[in-house]
LODOGU-445723 format. One line per field, with one value per residue: residue number from 1; residue in three letters; x, y, z of N, C-alpha, C in turn. Coordinates in nm, 2 decimals, padded with zeros to 4 digits, m for minus. Example, Ala and Ser with C-alpha at 12.3 -4.5 7.8 and 13.67 -1.06 7.14 Angstrom:
<pts>
resi [1 | 2]
resn [ALA | SER]
n.X [01.32 | 01.28]
n.Y [m00.57 | m00.22]
n.Z [00.78 | 00.71]
ca.X [01.23 | 01.37]
ca.Y [m00.45 | m00.11]
ca.Z [00.78 | 00.71]
c.X [01.32 | 01.29]
c.Y [m00.33 | 00.00]
c.Z [00.78 | 00.79]
</pts>
This chain:
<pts>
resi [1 | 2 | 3 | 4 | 5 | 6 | 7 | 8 | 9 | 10 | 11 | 12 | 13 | 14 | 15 | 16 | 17 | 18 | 19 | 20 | 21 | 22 | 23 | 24 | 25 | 26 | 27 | 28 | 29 | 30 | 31 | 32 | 33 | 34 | 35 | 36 | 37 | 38 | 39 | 40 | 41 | 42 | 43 | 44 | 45 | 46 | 47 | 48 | 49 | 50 | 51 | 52 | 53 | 54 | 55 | 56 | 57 | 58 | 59 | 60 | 61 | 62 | 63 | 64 | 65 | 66 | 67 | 68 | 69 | 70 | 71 | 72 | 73 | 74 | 75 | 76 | 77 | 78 | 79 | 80 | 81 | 82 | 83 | 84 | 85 | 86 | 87 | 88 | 89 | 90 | 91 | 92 | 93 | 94 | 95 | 96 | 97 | 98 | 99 | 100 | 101 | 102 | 103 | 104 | 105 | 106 | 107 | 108 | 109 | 110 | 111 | 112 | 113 | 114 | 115 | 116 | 117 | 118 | 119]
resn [UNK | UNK | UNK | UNK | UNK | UNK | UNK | UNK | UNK | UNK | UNK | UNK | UNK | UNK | UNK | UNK | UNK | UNK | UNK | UNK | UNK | UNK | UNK | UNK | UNK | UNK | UNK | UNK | UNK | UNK | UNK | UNK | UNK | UNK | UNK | UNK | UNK | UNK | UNK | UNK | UNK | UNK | UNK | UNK | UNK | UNK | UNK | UNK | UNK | UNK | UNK | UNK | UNK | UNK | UNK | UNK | UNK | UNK | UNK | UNK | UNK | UNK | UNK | UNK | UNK | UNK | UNK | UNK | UNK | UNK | UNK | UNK | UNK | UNK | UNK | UNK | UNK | UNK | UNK | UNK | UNK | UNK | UNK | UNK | UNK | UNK | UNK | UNK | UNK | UNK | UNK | UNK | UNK | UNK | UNK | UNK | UNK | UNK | UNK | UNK | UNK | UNK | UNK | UNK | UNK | UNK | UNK | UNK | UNK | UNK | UNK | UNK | UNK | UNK | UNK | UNK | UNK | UNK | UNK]
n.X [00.10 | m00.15 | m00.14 | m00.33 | m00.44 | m00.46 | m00.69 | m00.91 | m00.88 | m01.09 | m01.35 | m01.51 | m01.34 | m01.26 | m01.15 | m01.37 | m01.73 | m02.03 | m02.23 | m02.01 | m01.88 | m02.08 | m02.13 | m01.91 | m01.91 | m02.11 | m02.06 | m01.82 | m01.99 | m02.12 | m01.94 | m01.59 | m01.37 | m01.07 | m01.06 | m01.08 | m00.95 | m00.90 | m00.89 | m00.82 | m00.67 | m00.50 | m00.59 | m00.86 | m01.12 | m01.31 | m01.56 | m01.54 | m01.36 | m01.14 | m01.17 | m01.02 | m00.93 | m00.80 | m00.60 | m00.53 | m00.44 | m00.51 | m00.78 | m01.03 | m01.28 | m01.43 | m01.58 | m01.85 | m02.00 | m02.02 | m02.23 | m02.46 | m02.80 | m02.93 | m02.83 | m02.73 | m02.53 | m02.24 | m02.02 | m01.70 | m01.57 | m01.32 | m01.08 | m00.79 | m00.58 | m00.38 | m00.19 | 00.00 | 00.19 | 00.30 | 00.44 | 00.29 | 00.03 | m00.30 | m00.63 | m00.92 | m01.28 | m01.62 | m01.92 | m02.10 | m02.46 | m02.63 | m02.67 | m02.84 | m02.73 | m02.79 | m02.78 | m02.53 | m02.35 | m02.37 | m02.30 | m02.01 | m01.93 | m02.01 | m01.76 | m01.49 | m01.54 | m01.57 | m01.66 | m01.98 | m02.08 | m02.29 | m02.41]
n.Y [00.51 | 00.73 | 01.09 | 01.20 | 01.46 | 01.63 | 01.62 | 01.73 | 01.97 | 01.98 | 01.80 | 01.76 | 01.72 | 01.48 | 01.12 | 00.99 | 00.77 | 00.95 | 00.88 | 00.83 | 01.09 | 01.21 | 01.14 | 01.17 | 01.47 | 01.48 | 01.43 | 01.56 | 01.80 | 01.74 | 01.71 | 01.79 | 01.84 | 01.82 | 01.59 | 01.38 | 01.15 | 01.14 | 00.85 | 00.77 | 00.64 | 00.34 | 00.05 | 00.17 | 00.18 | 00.37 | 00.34 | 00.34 | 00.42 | 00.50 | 00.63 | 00.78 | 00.79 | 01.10 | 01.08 | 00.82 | 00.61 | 00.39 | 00.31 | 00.29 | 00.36 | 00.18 | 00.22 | 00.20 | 00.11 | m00.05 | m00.35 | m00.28 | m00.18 | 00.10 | 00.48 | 00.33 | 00.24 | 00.04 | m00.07 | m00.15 | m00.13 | m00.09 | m00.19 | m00.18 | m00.43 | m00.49 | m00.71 | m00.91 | m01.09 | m01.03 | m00.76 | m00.66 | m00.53 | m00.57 | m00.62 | m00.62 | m00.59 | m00.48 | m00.54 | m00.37 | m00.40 | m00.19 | 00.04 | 00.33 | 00.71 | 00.82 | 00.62 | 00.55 | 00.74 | 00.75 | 00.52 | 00.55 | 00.79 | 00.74 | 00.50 | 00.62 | 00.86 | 01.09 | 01.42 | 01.62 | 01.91 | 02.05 | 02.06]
n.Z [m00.96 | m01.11 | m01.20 | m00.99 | m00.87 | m01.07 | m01.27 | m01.07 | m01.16 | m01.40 | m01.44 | m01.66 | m01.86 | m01.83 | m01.92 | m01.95 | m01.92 | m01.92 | m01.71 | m01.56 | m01.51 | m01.40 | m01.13 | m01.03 | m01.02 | m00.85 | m00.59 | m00.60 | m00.54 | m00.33 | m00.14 | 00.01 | m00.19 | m00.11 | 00.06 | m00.04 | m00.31 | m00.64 | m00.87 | m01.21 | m01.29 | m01.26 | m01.31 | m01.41 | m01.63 | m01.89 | m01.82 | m01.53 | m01.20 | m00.94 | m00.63 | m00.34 | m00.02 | 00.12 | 00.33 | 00.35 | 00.12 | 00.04 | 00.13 | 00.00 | m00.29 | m00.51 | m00.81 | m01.09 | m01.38 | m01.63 | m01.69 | m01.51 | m01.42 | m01.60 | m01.56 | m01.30 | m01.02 | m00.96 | m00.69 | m00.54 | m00.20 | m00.08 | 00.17 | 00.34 | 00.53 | 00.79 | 00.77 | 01.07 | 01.06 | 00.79 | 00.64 | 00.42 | 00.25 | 00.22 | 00.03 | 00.17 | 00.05 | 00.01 | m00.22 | m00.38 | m00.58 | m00.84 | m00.77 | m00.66 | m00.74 | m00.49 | m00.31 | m00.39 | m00.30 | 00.02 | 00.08 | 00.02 | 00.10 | 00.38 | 00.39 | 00.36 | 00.51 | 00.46 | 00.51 | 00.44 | 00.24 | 00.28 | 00.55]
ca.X [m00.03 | m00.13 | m00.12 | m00.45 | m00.45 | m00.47 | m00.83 | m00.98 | m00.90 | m01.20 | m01.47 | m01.59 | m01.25 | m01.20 | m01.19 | m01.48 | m01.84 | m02.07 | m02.24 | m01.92 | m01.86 | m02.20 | m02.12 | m01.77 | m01.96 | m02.17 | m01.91 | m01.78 | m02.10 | m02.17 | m01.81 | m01.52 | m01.26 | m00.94 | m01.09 | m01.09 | m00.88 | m01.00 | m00.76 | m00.91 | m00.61 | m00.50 | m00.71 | m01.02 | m01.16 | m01.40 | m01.69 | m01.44 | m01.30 | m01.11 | m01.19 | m00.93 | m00.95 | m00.67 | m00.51 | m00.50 | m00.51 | m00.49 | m00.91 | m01.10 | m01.37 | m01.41 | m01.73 | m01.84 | m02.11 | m02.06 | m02.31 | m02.55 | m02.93 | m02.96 | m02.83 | m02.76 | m02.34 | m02.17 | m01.94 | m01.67 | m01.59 | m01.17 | m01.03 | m00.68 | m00.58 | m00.21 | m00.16 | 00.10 | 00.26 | 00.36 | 00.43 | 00.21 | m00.14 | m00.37 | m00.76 | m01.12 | m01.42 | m01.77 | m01.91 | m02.29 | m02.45 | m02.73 | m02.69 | m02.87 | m02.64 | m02.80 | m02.73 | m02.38 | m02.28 | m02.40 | m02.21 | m01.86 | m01.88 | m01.91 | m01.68 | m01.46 | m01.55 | m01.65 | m01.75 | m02.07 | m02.05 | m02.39 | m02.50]
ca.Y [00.57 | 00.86 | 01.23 | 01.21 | 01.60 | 01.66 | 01.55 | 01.79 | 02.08 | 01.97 | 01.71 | 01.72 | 01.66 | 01.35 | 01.06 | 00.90 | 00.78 | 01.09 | 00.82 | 00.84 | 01.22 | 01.29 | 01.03 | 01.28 | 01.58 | 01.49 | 01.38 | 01.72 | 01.91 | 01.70 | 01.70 | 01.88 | 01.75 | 01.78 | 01.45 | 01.24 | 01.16 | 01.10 | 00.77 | 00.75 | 00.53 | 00.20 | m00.07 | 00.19 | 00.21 | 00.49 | 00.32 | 00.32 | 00.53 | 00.47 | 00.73 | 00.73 | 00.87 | 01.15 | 01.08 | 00.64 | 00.59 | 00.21 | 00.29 | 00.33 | 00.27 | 00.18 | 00.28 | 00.13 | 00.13 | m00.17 | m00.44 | m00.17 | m00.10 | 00.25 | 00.52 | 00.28 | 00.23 | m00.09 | m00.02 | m00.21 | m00.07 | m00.15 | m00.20 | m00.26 | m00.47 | m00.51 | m00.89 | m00.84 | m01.14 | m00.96 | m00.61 | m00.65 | m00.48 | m00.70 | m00.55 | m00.67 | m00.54 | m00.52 | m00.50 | m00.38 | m00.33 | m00.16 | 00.15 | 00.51 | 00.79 | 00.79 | 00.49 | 00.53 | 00.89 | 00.75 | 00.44 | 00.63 | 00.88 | 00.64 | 00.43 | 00.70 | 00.91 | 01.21 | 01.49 | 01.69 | 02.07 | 02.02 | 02.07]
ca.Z [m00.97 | m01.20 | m01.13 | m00.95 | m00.84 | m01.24 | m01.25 | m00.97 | m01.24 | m01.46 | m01.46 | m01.79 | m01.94 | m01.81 | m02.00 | m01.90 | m01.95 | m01.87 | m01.61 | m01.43 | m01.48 | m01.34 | m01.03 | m00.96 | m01.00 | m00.74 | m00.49 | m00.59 | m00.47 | m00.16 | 00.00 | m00.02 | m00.24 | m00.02 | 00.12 | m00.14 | m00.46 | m00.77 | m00.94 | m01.30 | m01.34 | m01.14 | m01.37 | m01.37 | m01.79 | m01.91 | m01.71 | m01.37 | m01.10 | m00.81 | m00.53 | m00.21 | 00.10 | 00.11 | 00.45 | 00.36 | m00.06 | 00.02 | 00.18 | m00.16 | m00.37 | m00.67 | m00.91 | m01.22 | m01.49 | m01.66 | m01.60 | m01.42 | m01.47 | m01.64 | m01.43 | m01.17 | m01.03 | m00.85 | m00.58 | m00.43 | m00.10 | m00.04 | 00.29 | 00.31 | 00.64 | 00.76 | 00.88 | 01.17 | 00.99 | 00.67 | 00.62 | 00.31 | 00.25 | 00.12 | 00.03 | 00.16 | m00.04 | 00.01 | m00.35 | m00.44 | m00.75 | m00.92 | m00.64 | m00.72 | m00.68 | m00.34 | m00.25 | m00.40 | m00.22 | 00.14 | 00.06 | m00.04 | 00.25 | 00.53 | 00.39 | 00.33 | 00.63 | 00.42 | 00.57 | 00.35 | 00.22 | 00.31 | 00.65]
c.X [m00.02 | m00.12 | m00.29 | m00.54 | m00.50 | m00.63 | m00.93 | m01.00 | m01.06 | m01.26 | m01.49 | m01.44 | m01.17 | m01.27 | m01.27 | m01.63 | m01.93 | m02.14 | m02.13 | m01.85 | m01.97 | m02.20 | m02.00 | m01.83 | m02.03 | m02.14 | m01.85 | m01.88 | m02.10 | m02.04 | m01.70 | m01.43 | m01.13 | m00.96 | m01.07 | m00.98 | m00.91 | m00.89 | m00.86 | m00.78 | m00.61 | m00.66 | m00.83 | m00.99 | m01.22 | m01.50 | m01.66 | m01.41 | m01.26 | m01.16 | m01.12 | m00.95 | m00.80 | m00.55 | m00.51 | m00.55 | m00.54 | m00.68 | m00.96 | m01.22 | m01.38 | m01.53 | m01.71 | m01.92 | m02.12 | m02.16 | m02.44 | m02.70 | m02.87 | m02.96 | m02.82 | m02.59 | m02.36 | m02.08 | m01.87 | m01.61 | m01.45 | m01.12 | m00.93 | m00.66 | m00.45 | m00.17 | m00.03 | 00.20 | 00.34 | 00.36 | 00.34 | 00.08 | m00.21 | m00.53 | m00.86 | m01.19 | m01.55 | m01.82 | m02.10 | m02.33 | m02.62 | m02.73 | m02.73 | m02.76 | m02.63 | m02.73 | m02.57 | m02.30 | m02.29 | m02.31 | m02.04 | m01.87 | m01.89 | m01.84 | m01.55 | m01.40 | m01.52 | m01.69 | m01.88 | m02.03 | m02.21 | m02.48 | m02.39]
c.Y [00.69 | 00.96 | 01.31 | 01.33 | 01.64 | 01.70 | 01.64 | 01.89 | 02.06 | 01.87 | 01.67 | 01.67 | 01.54 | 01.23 | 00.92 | 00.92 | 00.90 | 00.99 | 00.91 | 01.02 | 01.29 | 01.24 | 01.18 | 01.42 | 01.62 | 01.49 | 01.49 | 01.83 | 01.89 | 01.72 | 01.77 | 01.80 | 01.72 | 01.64 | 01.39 | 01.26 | 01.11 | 01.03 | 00.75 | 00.67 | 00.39 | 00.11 | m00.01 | 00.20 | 00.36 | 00.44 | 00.25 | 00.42 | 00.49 | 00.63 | 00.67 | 00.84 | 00.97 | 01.17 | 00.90 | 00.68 | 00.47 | 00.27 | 00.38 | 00.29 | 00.26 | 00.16 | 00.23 | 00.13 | m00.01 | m00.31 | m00.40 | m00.16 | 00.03 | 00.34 | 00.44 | 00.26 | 00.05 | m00.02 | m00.13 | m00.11 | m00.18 | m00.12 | m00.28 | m00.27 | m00.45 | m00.62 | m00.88 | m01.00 | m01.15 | m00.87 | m00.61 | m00.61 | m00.56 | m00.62 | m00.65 | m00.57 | m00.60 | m00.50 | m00.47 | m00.33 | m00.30 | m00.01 | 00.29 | 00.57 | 00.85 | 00.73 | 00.48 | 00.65 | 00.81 | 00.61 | 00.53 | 00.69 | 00.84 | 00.62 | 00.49 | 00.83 | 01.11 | 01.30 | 01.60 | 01.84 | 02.12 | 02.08 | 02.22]
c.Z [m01.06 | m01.13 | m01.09 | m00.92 | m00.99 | m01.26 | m01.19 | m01.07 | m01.38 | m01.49 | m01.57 | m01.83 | m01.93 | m01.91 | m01.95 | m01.94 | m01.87 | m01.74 | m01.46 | m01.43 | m01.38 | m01.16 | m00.97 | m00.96 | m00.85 | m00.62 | m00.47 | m00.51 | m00.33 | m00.06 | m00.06 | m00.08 | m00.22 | 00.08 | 00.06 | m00.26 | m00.53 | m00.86 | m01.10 | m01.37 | m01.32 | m01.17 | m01.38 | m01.58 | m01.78 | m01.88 | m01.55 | m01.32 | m01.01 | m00.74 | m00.39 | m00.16 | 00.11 | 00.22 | 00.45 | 00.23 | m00.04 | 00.10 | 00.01 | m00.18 | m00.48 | m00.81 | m01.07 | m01.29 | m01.55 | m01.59 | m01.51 | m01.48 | m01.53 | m01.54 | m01.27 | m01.16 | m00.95 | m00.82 | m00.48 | m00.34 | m00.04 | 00.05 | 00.30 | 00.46 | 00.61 | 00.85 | 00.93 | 01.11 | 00.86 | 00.67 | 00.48 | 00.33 | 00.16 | 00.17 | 00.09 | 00.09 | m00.01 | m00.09 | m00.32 | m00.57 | m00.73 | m00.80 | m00.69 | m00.71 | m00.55 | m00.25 | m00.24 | m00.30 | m00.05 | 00.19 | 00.09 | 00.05 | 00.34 | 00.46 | 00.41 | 00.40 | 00.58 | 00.50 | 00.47 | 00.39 | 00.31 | 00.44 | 00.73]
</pts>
């Protein structure tokens, strides 16, 4: 994996579509960022992101632009199980597309288990 901590130091300089800068910004505002990690590597492009939970990286999500209405994200939603017959981790995903930034934030923090700067 990359050097994920890197990333937290500045938003804008990441190399990515402003879509998905504006998606981490916000994720930034609503929750505290010691919860989450921000993978802008591990198969993501410049219209990707992984985001992992910072106490399980294998629980993710993974944000995307391509293929999307305008202003709108997809979101698969990675849940890694551990079949008591392999020590191997193997993902589920629930995927959705066209999701506001609403839709996507309320998404990502259950799943996630976020807590908001917020309240």
């Amino acid at each position: 994996m990359s050097d994920m901590n890197a990333i937290k130091q500045n938003i804008w300089a990441m190399n990515k579509t402003q879509d998905i800068k504006s998606c981490v910004l916000l994720l930034d505002t609503m929750y505290d960022n010691s919860q989450y990690i921000l993978d802008e590597g591990h198969e993501a492009d410049l219209q990707s992101i992984y985001i992992r939970n910072a106490d399980c990286i294998d629980l993710a999500a993974y944000i995307y632009t391509y293929g999307q209405n305008r202003s709108r994200y997809g979101v698969e939603l990675l849940l890694p199980i551990n079949l008591p017959e392999n020590s191997n981790w193997f993902s589920m995903t629930e995927k959705y597309e066209n999701q506001s930034d609403v839709q996507l934030m309320t998404k990502i923090s259950s799943h996630l288990n976020l807590n908001s700067r917020l309240v």
